[in-house]
C-alpha angles and dihedrals in degrees: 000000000000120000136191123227120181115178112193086336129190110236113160092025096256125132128180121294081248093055095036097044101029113022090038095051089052094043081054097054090045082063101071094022097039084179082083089080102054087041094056098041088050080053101054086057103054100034121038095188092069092050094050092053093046096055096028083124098062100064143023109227092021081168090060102061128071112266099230089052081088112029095118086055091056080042101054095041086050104049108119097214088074084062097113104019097058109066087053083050086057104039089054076056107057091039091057130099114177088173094105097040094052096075097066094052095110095178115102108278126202111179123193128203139175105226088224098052096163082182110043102030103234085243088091102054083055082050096056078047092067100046103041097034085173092060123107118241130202121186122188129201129207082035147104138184103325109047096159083072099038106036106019094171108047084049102049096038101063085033097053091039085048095051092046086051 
C-alpha cells in the first residue's frame, strides 16, 4: 500500500515573511555572485554565530543542537553548484498552490509539523488538514522546521507507528 509523508510540507507556496524577505533576497544576489555560497559556507565554519542567525528559521532553539548535527545541511544550502538553479526553484515554489490538489490524494497522509516552523509558517499543516480530513496530523511543539533534529523522538515515533500501519 502507498502511503504519503509530509514533513513540514508547502502547500499553498507561502514561507515565512524571514525566508521570503531575507534568505530569498540573498538566494537572489548569489545568483548573480555564486561566490556567495563558498563565503558563507568558510564562514559557518569559523563563526557560529553566523551560522546560527542564517538558519535561525529552521529550527526553534538553533543554539540547543550540536553544530555539527547539521553540518551537511550548512553544507547543502551552501554548495555553490545550486547557485542558478535555486531561485527558479523558488520562484516554481512561490508560485505553487497544491490546496486544491490535496484533496484528491486518496493514500493514507501523516503530516508532521513543528509548531515553530520559522520556514514554512504551521498554517499550512492545518491547511493539508482541510483538505485531507483523513490525514494525520502531528504537531510538535518546542520545534521548528527540522523535527527530526530537534525532537527525534516525537517525530520517529508517530512516523515509524504510521508505516507499520
Amino acid at each position: 500500500m502507498s502511503k504519503l509523508v509530509s514533513v513540514d510540507g508547502v502547500v499553498t507556496g507561502e514561507l515565512s515573511r524571514w525566508v521570503q524577505n531575507f534568505t530569498r533576497k540573498t538566494v537572489n544576489a548569489a545568483h548573480h555572485i555564486p561566490a556567495l555560497y563558498s563565503n558563507s559556507l568558510a564562514i559557518t565554519k569559523i563563526s557560529k554565530a553566523y551560522a546560527w542567525f542564517v538558519f535561525s528559521p529552521w529550527f526553534f532553539n538553533i543554539r540547543r543542537l550540536p553544530y555539527d548535527l547539521w553540518e551537511l545541511d550548512r553544507k547543502m544550502a551552501f554548495n555553490i553548484e545550486i547557485a542558478h538553479s535555486t531561485p527558479k526553484a523558488w520562484d516554481s515554489l512561490n508560485v505553487t498552490d497544491l490546496t486544491a490538489s490535496i484533496k484528491n490524494i486518496t493514500a493514507p497522509t501523516l503530516v508532521i509539523f513543528g509548531e515553530q516552523d520559522g520556514t514554512v509558517p504551521v498554517a499550512q499543516a492545518h491547511v493539508f488538514k482541510t483538505q485531507m480530513p483523513a490525514a494525520q496530523l502531528i504537531l510538535i511543539e518546542n520545534c521548528g522546521h527540522f523535527p527530526m533534529y530537534e525532537e527525534f523522538d516525537k517525530y520517529i515515533m508517530p512516523l515509524e507507528r504510521f508505516l507499520k500501519q
